[in-house]
C-alpha positions in Angstrom: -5.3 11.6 -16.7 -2.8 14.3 -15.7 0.8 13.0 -15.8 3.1 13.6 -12.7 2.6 14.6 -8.8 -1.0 14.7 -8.3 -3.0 15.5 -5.2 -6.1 13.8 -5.2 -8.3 11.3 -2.1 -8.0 7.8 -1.4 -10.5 7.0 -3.3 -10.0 9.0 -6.1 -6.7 7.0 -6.5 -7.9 3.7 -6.1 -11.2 3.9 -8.0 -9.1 5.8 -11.0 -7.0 4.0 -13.7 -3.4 3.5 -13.4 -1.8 -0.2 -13.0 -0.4 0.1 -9.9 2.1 -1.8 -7.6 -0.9 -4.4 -5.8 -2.4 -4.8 -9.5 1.3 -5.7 -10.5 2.4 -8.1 -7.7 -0.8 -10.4 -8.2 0.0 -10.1 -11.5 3.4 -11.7 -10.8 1.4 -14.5 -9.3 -1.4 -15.0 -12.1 -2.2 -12.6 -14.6 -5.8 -14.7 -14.7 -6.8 -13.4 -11.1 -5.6 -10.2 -11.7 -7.5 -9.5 -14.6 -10.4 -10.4 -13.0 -9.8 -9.5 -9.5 -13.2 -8.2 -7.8 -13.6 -5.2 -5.8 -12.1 -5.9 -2.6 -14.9 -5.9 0.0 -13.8 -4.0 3.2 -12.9 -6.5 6.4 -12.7 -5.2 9.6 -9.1 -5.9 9.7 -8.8 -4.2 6.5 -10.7 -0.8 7.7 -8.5 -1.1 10.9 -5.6 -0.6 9.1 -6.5 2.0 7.1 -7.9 4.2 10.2 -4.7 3.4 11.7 -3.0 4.0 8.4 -4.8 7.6 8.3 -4.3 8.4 11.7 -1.0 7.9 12.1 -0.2 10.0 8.2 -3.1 12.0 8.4 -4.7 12.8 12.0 -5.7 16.3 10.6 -8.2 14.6 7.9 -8.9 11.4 9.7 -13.0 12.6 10.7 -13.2 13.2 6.5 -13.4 9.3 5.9 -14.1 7.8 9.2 -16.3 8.2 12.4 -15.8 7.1 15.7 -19.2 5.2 17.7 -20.5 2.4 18.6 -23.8 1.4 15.7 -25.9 -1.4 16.5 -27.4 -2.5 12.7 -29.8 -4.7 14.6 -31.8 -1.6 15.5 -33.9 0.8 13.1 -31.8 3.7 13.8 -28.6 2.2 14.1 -29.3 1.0 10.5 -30.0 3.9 9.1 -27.2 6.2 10.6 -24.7 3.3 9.1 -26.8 3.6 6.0 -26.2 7.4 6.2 -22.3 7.3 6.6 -21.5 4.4 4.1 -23.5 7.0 1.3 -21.1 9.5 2.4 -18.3 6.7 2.3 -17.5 7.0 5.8 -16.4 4.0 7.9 -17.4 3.6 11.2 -14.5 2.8 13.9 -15.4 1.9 17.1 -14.3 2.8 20.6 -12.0 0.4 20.9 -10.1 0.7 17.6 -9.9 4.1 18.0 -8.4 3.8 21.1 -5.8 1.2 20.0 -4.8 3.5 17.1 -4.6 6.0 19.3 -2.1 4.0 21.7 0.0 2.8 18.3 0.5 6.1 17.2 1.5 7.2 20.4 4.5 4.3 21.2 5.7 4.6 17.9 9.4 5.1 18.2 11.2 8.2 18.2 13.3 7.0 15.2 9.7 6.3 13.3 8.1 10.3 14.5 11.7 11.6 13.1 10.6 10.7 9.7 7.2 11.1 9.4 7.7 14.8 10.8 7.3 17.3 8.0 6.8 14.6 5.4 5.0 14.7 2.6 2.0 12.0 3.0 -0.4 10.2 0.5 0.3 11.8 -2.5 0.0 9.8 -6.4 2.6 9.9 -9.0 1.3 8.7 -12.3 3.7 7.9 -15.5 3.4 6.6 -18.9 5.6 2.9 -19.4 5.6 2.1 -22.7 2.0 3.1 -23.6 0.2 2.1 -19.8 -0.8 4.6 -17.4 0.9 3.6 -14.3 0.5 4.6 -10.4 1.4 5.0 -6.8 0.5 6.4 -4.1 3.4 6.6 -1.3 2.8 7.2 2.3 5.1 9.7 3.2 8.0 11.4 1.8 10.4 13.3 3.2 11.3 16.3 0.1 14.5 18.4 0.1 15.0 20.1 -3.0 18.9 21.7 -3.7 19.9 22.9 -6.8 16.8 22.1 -8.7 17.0 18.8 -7.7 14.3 16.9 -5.7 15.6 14.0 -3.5 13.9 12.1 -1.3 13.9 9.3 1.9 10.7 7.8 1.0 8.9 5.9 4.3 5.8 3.1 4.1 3.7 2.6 7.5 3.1 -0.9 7.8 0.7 -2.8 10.7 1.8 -6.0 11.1 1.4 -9.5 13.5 5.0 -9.3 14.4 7.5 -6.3 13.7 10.3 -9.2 15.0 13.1 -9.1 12.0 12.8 -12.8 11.1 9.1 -12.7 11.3 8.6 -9.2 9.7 11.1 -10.8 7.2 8.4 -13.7 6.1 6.0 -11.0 5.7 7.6 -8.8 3.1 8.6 -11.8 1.3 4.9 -13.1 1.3 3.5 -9.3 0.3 6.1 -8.6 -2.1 6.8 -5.3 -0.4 9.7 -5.0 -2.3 7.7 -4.9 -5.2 5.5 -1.9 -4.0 8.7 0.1 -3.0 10.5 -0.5 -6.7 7.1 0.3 -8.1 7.2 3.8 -6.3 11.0 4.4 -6.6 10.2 3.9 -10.6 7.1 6.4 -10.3 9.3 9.0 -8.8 11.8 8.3 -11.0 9.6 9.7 -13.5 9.3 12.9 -12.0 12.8 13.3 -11.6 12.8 12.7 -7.6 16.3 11.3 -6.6 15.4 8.4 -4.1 17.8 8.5 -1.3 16.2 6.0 1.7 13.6 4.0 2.0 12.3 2.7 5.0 9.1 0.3 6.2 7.5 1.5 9.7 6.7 -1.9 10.6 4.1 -1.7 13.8 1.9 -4.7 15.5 -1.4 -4.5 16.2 -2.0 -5.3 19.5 -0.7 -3.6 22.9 2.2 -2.5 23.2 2.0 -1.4 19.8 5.7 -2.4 19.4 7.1 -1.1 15.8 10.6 -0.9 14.4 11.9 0.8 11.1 13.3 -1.0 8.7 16.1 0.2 6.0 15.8 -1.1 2.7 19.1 -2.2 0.6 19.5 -1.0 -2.8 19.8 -4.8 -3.3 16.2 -5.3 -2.0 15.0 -2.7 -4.4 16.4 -3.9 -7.0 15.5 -7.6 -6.7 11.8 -5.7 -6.6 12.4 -4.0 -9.9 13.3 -7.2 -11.3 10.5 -8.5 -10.8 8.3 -5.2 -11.7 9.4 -5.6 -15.0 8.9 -9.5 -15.0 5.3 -8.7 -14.0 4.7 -5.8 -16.5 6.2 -8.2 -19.3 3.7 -10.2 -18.3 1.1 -7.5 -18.3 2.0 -6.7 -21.9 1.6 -10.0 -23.6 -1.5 -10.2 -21.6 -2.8 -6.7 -23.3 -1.2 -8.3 -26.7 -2.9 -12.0 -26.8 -5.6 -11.3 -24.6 -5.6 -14.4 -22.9 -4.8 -14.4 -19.3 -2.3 -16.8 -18.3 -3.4 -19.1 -14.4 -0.5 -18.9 -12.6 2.0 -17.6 -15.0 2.5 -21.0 -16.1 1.6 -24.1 -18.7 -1.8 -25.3 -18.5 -0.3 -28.9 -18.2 2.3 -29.4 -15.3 4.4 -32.4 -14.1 3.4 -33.0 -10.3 6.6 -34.8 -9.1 6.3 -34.7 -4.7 9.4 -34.7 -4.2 9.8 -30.7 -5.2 7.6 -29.9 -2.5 9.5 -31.2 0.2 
């Protein structure tokens, strides 16, 4: 694997090696599920969001990986043209979804268009950290170069339940999206990109779209790192013993009630 900025699809990315930052935070959790983590099956939600997600980055390229119509699989032909577009791994949105991605991209705020103009979307950085291939893929980027040096404000979309701060709050915390965004400040890093800004487009999923953008702390990023490297530590004496450990912890625990309350 070539080292560095590489443009390459989706699924190139995701079906290529490279431990990247979602491999990393449920390693954090328990290097036992990560190692054998299956093959995510696509949900709708899960589609949903990456339409919107391609949409919104990408409108241009959006008709390469998905189609808009309505398929009934209950009939022969409906079948078959599903059967047709998953072999070319398109996924089908429907009418409606479209619709509402349509509608989120268009009440996104003006702060939110402001840095997704111009940027630089959905391209992979891959490094070597101390003998693993590592990833990411960011969302956007917006790249000004001066003096032969690259800097960047680097922005993630994110479709949420609720872009309220408190609620959006519980969310990051329970995704680890501080994590993600250490993970790709690192990756860049590695290229020699300063990282200026980084910023979450946080945006619900249901009328009126409502979405805010969200600043991250150099605090926040590096709490994330912190635990990057906590995680990859992990990683490591996994690769070493070979023996995944459930839960990061001893097989034996003291269950005491109290510390649950």
């Amino acid at each position: 694997m070539k080292l560095g900025l590489v443009t390459n699809s989706n699924k190139e990315y995701h079906e290529g090696d490279g431990l990247s930052s979602s491999q990393l935070r449920e390693i954090n959790k328990s290097t036992l599920h990560a190692v054998h983590r299956r093959q995510i099956q696509p949900t709708k939600a899960l589609e949903f969001g990456s339409a919107a997600h391609k949409w919104i980055l990408e409108e241009e390229d959006f008709y390469s990986e998905f189609a808009v119509m309505q398929i009934s699989r209950r009939t022969k032909a409906g079948k078959e043209k599903a059967e047709e577009l998953a072999s070319q791994d398109i996924v089908v949105i429907t009418d409606d979804d479209f619709e509402k991605i349509q509608g989120m991209k268009q009440a996104l705020v003006p702060e939110a268009l402001d840095l997704l103009n111009g940027a630089v979307v959905e391209q992979s950085v891959y490094w070597d950290k101390d003998d693993v291939l590592c990833k990411c893929r960011p969302d956007a980027m917006q790249v000004k170069t001066e003096f032969d040096q690259t800097s960047v404000a680097l922005i993630d979309y994110k479709t949420t339940q609720s872009c309220e701060p408190k609620e959006f709050m519980r969310s990051c915390r329970n995704y680890q999206y501080e994590m993600q965004l250490a993970w790709y400040v690192e990756g860049l890093k590695s290229i020699n990109y300063q990282v200026n800004d980084i910023y979450i487009i946080a945006q619900e999923k249901v009328f009126p779209f409502a979405n805010k953008v969200y600043k991250l702390t150099d605090a926040t990023i590096q709490s994330g790192n912190f635990n990057n490297q906590e995680a990859f530590a992990k990683y490591k004496r996994y690769l070493k013993t070979e023996v995944p450990e459930c839960y990061n912890a001893p097989n034996v625990l003291t269950l005491d009630y109290e510390s649950f309350q």
